[in-house]
C-alpha positions, 0 to 999 in steps of 0.5 A, a space after each residue: 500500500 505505502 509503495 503504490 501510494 508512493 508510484 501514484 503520487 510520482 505520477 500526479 506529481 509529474 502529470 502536476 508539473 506539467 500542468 502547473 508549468 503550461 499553465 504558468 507559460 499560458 499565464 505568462 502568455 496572457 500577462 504579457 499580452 495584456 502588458 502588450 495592450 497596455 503599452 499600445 494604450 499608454 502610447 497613444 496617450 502619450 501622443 494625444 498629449 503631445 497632439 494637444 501641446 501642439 493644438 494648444 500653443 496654435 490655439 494660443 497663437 490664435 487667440 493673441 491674434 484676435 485679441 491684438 486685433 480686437 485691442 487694436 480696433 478698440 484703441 483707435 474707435 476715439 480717434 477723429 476721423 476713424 471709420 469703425 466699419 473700414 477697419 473692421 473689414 481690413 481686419 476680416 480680411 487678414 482671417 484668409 477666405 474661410 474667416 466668416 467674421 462680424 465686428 461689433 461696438 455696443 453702448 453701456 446699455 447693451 445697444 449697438 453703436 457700430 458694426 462691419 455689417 452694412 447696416 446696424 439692426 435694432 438688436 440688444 445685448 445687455 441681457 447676455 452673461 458676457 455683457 453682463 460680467 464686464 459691466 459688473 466687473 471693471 477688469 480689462 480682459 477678454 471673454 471668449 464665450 460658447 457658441 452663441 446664436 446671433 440675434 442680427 443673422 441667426 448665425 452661431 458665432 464663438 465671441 471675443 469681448 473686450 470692454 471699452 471704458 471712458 474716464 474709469 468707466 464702463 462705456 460699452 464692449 467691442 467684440 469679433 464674432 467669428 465662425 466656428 468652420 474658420 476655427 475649425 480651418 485651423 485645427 485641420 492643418 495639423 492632419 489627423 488619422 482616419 478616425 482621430 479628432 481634434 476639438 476646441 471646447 468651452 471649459 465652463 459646460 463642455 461645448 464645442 468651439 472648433 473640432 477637426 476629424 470625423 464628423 460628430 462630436 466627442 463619443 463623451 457626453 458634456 457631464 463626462 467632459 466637464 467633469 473631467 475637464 472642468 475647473 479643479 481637474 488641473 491643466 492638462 490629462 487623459 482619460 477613458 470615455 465610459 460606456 461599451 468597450 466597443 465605442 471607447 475612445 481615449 481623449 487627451 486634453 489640455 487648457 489652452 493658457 489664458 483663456 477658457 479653452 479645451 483642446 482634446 485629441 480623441 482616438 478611438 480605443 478599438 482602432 489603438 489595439 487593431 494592430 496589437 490584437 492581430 499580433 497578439 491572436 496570431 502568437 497565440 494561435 501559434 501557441 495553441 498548436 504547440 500546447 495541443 500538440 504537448 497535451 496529447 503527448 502527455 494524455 497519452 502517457 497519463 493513460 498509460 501510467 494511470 492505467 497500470 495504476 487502476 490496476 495497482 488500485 483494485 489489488 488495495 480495493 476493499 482496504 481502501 474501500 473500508 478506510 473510506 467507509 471508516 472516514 465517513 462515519 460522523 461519529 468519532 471511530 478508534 480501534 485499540 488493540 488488545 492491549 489497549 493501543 490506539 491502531 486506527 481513527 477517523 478524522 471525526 475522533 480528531 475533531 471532536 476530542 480536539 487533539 492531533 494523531 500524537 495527542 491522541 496516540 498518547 492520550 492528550 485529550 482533555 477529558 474530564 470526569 462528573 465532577 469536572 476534574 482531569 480524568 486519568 490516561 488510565 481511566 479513558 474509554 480506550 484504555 478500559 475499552 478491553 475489561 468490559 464487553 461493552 461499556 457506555 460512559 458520558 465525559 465533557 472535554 475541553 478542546 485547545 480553542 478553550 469550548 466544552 463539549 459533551 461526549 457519549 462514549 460507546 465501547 465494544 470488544 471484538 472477539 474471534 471465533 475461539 472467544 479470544 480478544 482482538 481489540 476493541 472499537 469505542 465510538 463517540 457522539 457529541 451531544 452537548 446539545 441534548 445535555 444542554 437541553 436537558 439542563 434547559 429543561 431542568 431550569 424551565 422547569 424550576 422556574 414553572 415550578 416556582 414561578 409567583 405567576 399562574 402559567 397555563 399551557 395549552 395546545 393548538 387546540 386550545 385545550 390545557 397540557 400544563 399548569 404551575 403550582 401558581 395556576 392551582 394556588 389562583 384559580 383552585 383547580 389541580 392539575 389533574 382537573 385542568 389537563 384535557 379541559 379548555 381554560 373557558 370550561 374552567 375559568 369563565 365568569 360570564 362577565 364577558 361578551 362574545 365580542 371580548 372573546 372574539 376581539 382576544 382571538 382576533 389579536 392572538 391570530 393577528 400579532 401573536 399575543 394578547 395582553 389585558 385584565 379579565 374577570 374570571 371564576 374560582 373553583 369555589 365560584 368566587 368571582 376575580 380579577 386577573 391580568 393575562 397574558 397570553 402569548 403564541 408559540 409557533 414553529 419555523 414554518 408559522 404553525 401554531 404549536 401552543 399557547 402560553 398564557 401567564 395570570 397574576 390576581 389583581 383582585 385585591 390590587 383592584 379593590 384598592 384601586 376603587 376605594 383610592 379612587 371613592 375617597 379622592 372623589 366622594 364625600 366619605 360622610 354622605 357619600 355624595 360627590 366631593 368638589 372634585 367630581 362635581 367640577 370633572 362632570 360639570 366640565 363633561 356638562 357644558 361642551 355636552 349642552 354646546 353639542 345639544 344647544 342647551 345650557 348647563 345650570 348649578 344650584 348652590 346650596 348652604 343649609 340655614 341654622 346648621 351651625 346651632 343644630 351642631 353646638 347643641 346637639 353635637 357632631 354626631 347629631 350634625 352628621 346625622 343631618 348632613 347625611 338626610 339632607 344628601 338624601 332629600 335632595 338626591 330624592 328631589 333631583 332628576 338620574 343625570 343630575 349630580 348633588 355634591 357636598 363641597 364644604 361642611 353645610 354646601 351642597 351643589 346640584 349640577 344640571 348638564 341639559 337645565 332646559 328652560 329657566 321655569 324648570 330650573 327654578 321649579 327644581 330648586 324650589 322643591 329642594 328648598 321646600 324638601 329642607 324647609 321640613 322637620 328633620 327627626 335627629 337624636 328623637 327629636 324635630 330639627 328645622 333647618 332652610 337652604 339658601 339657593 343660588 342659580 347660575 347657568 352657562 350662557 354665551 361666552 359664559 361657559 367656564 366651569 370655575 366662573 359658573 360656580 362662582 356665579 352661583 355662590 354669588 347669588 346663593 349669598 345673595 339669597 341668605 342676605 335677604 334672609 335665607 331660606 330663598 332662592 336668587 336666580 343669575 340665570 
């Protein structure tokens, strides 16, 4: 086995060399075909750059001579005698036979004063940019403007401005307009390539000014040029224009010195690597042919070699065949023999206890024992994988990485024919997942156990699984008597609608969960007061598997609520409304009335001869007649009406919907009349009477403070006129 592994390795190594060097030469091939189209790339940049130089300094040259021209012209306009239009036609003369050319004086106000034309039109030019900027900006220079469309012949016209100045002030412009075909004259006398082109363009938005080459403009569109072109890009670069490789094209550029200009030379990216790629294809077509020609050579004698290899391979077939079986196994496989030596593993048995051949051959392996401690060499699975015929035993390991897992170890002995030991196999799992799982287990089931909460789980049906100790100490029902049964057989009240049980189901189904208090019954019939939380429990694919729900008694917290919030709004002797509640429903009653075109009315009642009736017979007896005094009124008054007591001997009757002001006064007159009479305290007729004030809300008079304060304005009204009377603000 080691020499045929040995024979087949030389092999591959030599059918591997060969292949490694052919595909170095190949990459080799390739590189330096692409260095090859770099090169021509990197040629043709560097004559766009000396193209655009060349371009630049004409272009300068050009420039100088209209401007000394345009200088000139402007020099002379005040001289005496001096016919504007004369000269400027001497001047188009020296542009040769192609110089289409206009020259033009305009006035500060935009209007022209002279031309080369014959006759000067009705035109303006104080609305155009140029006009503008030399107007606001008193420097002598020269603007050469993108191509603008003239007003006088419709003509497009590139203009070189200058202003003219008298005494330091702005006085108008003089400028040439010349034809962008006499510009692009002088770029054709340099002679290009058939598919090169020269362009003069405007630095401010990338128009073109003069071009020579084929027709059409840059392949680039005016974004990609200003942006390569534009100010902050220096003076001078080459780029590649974006898009299909096959309508590439790169373009040299340079800024003609002193003025706004572009010049750029744009040659055609497939027409640069033409001749680079016919020589490139044509050496590797050469190359190819030797390539194939080797290849054959050496499949041949690879088939040869590798045919007497199969057949060195089916000698070794079933070891091999085994080794594989034995290496595919998951679980972690070794083989000991007799004495306990480790004779053979699988990749598996490595990665799992952590540790390399050597550590395993001499037991490196971090086991430990129940109790966390290193466990001894002698006491590891392979080591007493020979005293027993078969052994289990379960031991977390600590790998080099620092991670604990968890190993199930299964022993067996092999024994031949004759019952005689030959060695073992011990085969182990990893299964820290169940172990932590059941750890899992043990704390959930601690926390269910111990929890102050009612836990109630139940299945997708709906129907109980589990509950907690909590559940059984809140509702009084056992386990054994809620498994199997619905929590609505259990627990439901009747206090609850349909349309409650509908709107629970209706969010469980919805978002999952639902959350609220609920009025439920004990087992004992006693009504309670619960908070529930019921949550869903789904599984990867949306399924609901059971609902857990999660119950405090807030019975008692409820009650506490009720009697916090009775003795902050009720008078705790009459147990009528205090000041407070009467204000909150009187602040109800007055937008009620708005809505309903009614009014809100207050009667403010002070008892008459209360404070004798107290010093003679005392509080107690005191007491005793506030509490029938609270009774008679409330006896007297309408349901929607509210009696409150404010203060010791005051009493307010709040109206929401007074109606008319006979029925208001109708009712405080039986209220009066209800106090006028005998009142039996300690066995004996006590006479007491009322004084009433009436107010109402009317017009802009609807604030629940002032209304109140009207009413005991007119209810002192009343006791100053003697009492036991009634006074009316309505």
């Amino acid at each position: 086995m080691p020499s045929l592994r040995r024979y087949r390795s030389s092999v591959i190594l030599l059918l591997g060399t060969a292949l490694v060097v052919g595909s170095i030469y190949w990459i080799y091939l390739l590189r330096a075909a692409g260095e090859f189209r770099r090169h021509a790339i990197a040629e043709a940049e560097t004559y766009g750059n000396r193209i655009t130089i060349a371009v630049a300094q004409q272009f300068t040259s050009v420039v100088r001579e209209v401007d000394f021209l345009l200088l000139d012209l402007r020099s002379e306009i005040a001289l005496d005698g001096f016919d504007f239009r004369e000269d400027a036609l001497r001047s188009r003369d020296l542009f040769g036979p192609n110089g289409d050319f206009s020259a033009w004086v305009f006035d500060a106000d935009g209007a022209p004063l002279a031309s080369s034309e014959a006759s000067l039109s009705d035109i303006t030019i104080a609305d155009r940019d140029y006009f503008r900027a030399l107007r606001d900006d008193a420097t002598d220079r020269l603007i050469i403007t993108s191509p603008i469309t003239g007003r006088h012949a419709g003509r497009t016209w590139i203009l070189f401005v200058r202003p003219i100045e008298r005494g330091g002030v702005f006085a108008g412009v003089i400028l040439f307009a010349l034809s962008p075909d006499y510009l692009s004259s002088r770029l054709a006398a340099l002679g290009l390539g058939a598919h090169e082109q020269l362009a003069i363009r405007h630095r401010d938005d990338g128009s073109m000014i003069a071009r020579s080459g084929p027709p059409g403009g840059s392949p680039a569109p005016d974004a990609e040029i200003i942006a390569h072109m534009g100010a902050g890009n220096g003076d001078a670069g080459v780029y590649t224009t974006s898009g299909p490789t096959e309508d590439a094209a790169v373009v040299a550029w340079r800024t003609i010195p002193g003025t706004p200009l572009v010049a750029t030379f744009t040659q055609a990216r497939a027409d640069i690597l033409a001749t680079p790629d016919r020589e490139i294809d044509q050496y590797i077509a050469n190359n190819i042919l030797v390539t194939v020609m080797f290849t054959a050579l050496f499949g041949i004698t690879g088939f040869l070699v590798l045919r007497d290899v199969e057949q060195r391979r089916r000698l070794h077939h079933a070891d091999d065949r085994y080794r594989r079986l034995f290496d595919a196994v998951p679980d972690g496989m070794i083989l000991v023999d007799e004495t306990g030596r480790v004779t053979l593993w699988n990749q598996s048995a490595l990665d799992l206890l952590g540790v390399d051949e050597d550590g395993l051959l001499n037991r490196g392996a971090a086991l430990l024992d129940d109790q966390g401690r290193p466990l001894p060499a002698t006491e590891f699975p392979t080591a007493l994988a020979n005293r027993q015929r078969d052994r289990s035993a379960l031991h977390p390991v600590t790998r080099r990485d620092g991670n604990r897992r968890w190993l199930s170890f299964h022993s067996r002995r092999v024994m031949d024919e004759d019952e005689t030991s030959l060695g073992a196999v011990i085969s182990f799992t990893d299964v820290t997942r169940l172990v932590m799982l059941e750890d899992s287990m043990h704390i959930s089931q601690s926390v269910f156990e111990a929890a102050n909460e009612g836990i109630m789980v139940t299945g997708a049906d709906r129907r109980i699984v589990s509950v907690n100790p909590a559940f059984t100490e809140i509702t009084g029902y056992s386990p054994e008597e809620a498994v199997g049964r619905s929590p609505g057989e259990l627990l439901r009240s009747g206090v609850h609608g349909p349309e409650f049980y509908h709107a629970m189901a209706a969010s469980l189904d919805t978002k999952g969960h639902w959350e609220g208090e609920i009025t439920n019954r004990r087992k004992n019939g006693q009504i309670f007061v619960e908070w529930l939380k019921i949550s869903v429990v789904k599984d990867a694919e949306g399924k609901v598997l059971r609902y857990v729900a999660l119950l405090s008694d807030i019975t008692e917290r409820k009650r506490m609520d009720q009697e916090i919030w009775r003795r902050a709004n009720f008078d705790s002797l009459t147990g009528l409304p205090n000041r407070t509640l009467m204000m909150d429903r009187l602040g109800q009653a007055v937008p009620q009335a708005r809505r309903r075109r009614d009014r809100a009315a207050v009667l403010f009642i002070d008892l008459d001869h209360f404070k004798p009736v107290n010093d003679t017979y005392g509080h107690r007896a005191g007491d005793d007649l506030l509490c029938q005094v609270a009774r008679r009124i409330s006896d007297t008054v309408r349901a929607d009406d509210t009696v409150a007591r404010i203060g010791g001997d005051e009493f307010v009757v709040v109206l929401p919907l007074a109606g008319e002001d006979l029925g208001v006064i109708e009712l405080a007159e039986r209220i009066r009349a209800a106090l006028d009479r005998p009142f039996r305290i300690s066995d004996r007729d006590v006479h007491i009477s009322a004084s009433i004030g009436i107010a109402a809300t009317s017009g802009e008079q609807r604030d629940p403070q002032q209304v109140i304060k009207r009413a005991d304005a007119a209810m002192y009204m009343a006791k100053s006129a003697g009492g036991n009377r009634i006074h009316s603000l309505l």
